[in-house]
N, C-alpha and C positions, 0 to 999 in steps of 0.2 A: 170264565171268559172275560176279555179284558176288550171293550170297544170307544171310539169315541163319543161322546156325548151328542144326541140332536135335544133341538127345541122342544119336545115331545116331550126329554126325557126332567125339565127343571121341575116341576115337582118333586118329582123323587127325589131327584137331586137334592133340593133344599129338605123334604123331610127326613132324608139320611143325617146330611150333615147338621142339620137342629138337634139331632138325638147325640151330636158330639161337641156341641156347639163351645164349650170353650176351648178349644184347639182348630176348629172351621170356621175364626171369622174373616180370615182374609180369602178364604175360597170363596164364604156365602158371600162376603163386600162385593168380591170383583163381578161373583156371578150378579148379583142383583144393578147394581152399575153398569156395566158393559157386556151383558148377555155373556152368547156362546162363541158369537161371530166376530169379534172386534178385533181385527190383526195391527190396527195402529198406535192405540191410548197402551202406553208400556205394563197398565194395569189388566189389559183384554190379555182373558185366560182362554187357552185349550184346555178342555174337561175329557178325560177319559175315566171309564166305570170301570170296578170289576162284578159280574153280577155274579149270582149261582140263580136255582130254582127258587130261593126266595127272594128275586132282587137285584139291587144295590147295597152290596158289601163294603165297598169301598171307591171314595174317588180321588185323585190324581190330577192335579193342575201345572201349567207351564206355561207363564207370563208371557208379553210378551219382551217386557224388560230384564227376561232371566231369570226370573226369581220363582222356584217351584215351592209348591205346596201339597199337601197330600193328607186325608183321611183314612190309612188303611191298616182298622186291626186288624193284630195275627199276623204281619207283613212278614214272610221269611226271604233268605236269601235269594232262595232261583225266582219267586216273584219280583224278588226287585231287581232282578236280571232282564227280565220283560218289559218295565220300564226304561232300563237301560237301552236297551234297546230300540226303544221309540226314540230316546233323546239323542240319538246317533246325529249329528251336526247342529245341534241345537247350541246356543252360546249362554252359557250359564255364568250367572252372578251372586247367585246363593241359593239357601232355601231354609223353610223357617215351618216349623210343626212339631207336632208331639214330640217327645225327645227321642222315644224308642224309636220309633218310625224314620224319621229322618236318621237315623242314624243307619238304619238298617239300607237305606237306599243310597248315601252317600257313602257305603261301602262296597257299593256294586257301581259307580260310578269311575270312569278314566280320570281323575282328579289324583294329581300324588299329595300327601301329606304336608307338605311344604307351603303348596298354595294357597292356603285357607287363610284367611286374616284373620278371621276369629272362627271358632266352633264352639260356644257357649250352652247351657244348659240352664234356663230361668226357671223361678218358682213361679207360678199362675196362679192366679185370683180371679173368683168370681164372685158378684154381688146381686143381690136383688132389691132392687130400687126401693121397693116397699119398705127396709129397714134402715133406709139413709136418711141418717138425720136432717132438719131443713137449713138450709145457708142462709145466711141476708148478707155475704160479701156482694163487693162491689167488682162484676166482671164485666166483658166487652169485648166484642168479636176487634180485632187488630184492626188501625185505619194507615192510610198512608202515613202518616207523620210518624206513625210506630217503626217504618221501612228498616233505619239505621239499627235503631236498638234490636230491632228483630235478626238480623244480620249478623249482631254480635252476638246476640244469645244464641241462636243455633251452633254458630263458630264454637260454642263452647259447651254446646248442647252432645255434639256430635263428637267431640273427643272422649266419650262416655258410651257413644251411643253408634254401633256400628249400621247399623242400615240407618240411619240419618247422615251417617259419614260419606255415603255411596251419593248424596246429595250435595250440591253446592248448598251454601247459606243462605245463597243470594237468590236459589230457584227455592227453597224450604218458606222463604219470606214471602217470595210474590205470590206461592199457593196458601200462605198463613193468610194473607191480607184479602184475596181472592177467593178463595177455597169454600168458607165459613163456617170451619171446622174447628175453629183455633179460636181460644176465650182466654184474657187476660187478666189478674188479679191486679187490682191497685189498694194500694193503702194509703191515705191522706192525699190522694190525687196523683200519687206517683204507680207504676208499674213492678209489682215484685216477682211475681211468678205466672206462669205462663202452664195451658194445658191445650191436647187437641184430643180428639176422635179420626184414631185411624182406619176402622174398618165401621162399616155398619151395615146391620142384616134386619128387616122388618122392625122386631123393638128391640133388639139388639143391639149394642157398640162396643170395639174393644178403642182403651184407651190408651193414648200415648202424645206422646212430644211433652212428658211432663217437665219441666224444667222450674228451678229458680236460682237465679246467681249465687258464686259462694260464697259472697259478705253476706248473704243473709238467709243461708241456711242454716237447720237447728230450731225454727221457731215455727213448726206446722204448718210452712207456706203452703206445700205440696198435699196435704192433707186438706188443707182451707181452697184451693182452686181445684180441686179435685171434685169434691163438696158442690162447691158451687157449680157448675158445670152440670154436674149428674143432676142436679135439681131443677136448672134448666133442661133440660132434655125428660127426666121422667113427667115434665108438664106437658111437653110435647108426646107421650106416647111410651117413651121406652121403660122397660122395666126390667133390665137384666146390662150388667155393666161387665167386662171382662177387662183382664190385661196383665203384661209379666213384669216383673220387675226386676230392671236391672241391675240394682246394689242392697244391700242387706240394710239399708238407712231408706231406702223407697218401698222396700217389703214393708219394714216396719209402718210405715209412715199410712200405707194404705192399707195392712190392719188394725191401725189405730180409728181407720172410720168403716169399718164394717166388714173389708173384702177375706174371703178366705182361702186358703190353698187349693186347689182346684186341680193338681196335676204339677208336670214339668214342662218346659217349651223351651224347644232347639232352636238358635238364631247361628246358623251357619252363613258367612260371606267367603268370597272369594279375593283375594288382593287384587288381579285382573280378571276381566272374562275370560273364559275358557272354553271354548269349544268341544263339544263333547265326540269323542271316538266311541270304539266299541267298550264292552262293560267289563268291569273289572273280573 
């Protein structure tokens, strides 16, 4: 049975998705941020289950910025036909999960071939705080005077980086300086490399917006603000780091301090919205 989620049902909800938790932290982020109810913040999710007699099997999310998300081993076709069919006039902008899984439901999806700006396939990493070595770099949540530089770097952040693309520079900045999610590396008083925390669930976070310019990659930036970051944060509580990697010089870089392969992750966008008709 496949129904929508009430308030009732977020436990389960979160003890399902914990047991899959490197691939569910943008469901867990939005659910624990914006409940069940929130039709305005682009990040308030509709949750639909699928149960059987033991449960919550599987669950199913749809932003309200477009962007779909989903938990569901064992997903076959005529299942993800079902979804399709919820998503009937819905305006889709991507969607980002296990690889199999997404794959399996943007095959049952009204999308032609064509449309997709990217449909990539990342390797996943997860880490456990407990074996990360300690940092003494020198980091710092972004202030106003950072604004410009912040601006550039995303501009350049984002030609790499397809759901950061789907964002201006200039909205990525005033949530980097506002958000306080975003830690910045300096060396000798200057600014080199840049990281944030995009999703977070109880002591959990997966990480991203990692960046450092390219006169001065090659030299462990992203491995040292990475570092530091997570050492802030396992002081506060967390003890479990996730996140994928985009280019085979970011894999490396983040099993150079601990993280390990974890799975595959699907980042599928779309060039425009799309409205969704009936199911393929």
């Amino acid at each position: 049975m496949i129904r929508k989620a009430e308030d009732k049902d977020i436990p389960a909800i979160v003890a399902f998705l914990e047991r899959h938790i490197a691939t569910s932290m943008f469901l867990l982020g939005n659910l624990e941020a914006h409940g069940l109810e929130n039709r305005t913040h682009p990040c308030g999710t509709a949750f639909f289950l699928r149960e059987t007699g033991d449960g919550i099997t599987g669950v199913f999310g749809a932003s309200n910025g477009g962007l779909l998300m989903c938990q569901l081993p064992g997903i076959g076709h005529t299942e993800a036909q079902t979804y399709a069919h919820l998503l009937k006039g819905y305006t889709l902008r991507g969607m980002t999960g296990a690889a199999d899984q997404v794959a399996t439901i943007l095959g049952a999806l009204s999308v032609p071939p064509e449309a997709w700006k990217s449909n990539t396939v990342q390797p996943l990493y997860a880490l456990s705080l407990e074996s990360l070595s300690d940092s003494d770099a020198v980091i710092r949540a972004p202030e106003e005077a950072d604004r410009a530089m912040l601006q550039d770097w995303f501009t350049a952040y984002s030609e790499d980086n397809p759901i950061a693309a789907s964002t201006t520079p200039e909205a990525l900045a005033e949530a980097a300086i506002t958000g306080g999610r975003v830690r910045l590396l300096f060396d000798d008083g200057a600014p080199v490399a840049m990281t944030a925390i995009n999703a977070r669930s109880d002591s959990a976070v997966q990480v991203g917006g990692v960046f450092v310019p390219r006169d001065l990659r090659g030299q462990g930036l992203a491995g040292r603000v990475v570092t530091a970051h997570l050492t802030e944060l396992r002081e506060a509580g967390i003890t479990r780091a996730i996140l994928f990697a985009a280019t085979p010089d970011a894999a490396r870089a983040y099993e150079k301090i601990g993280f390990a392969r974890a799975g595959d992750y699907r980042v599928a966008l779309l060039a425009e919205a799309h409205m969704l008709g009936d199911p393929a």
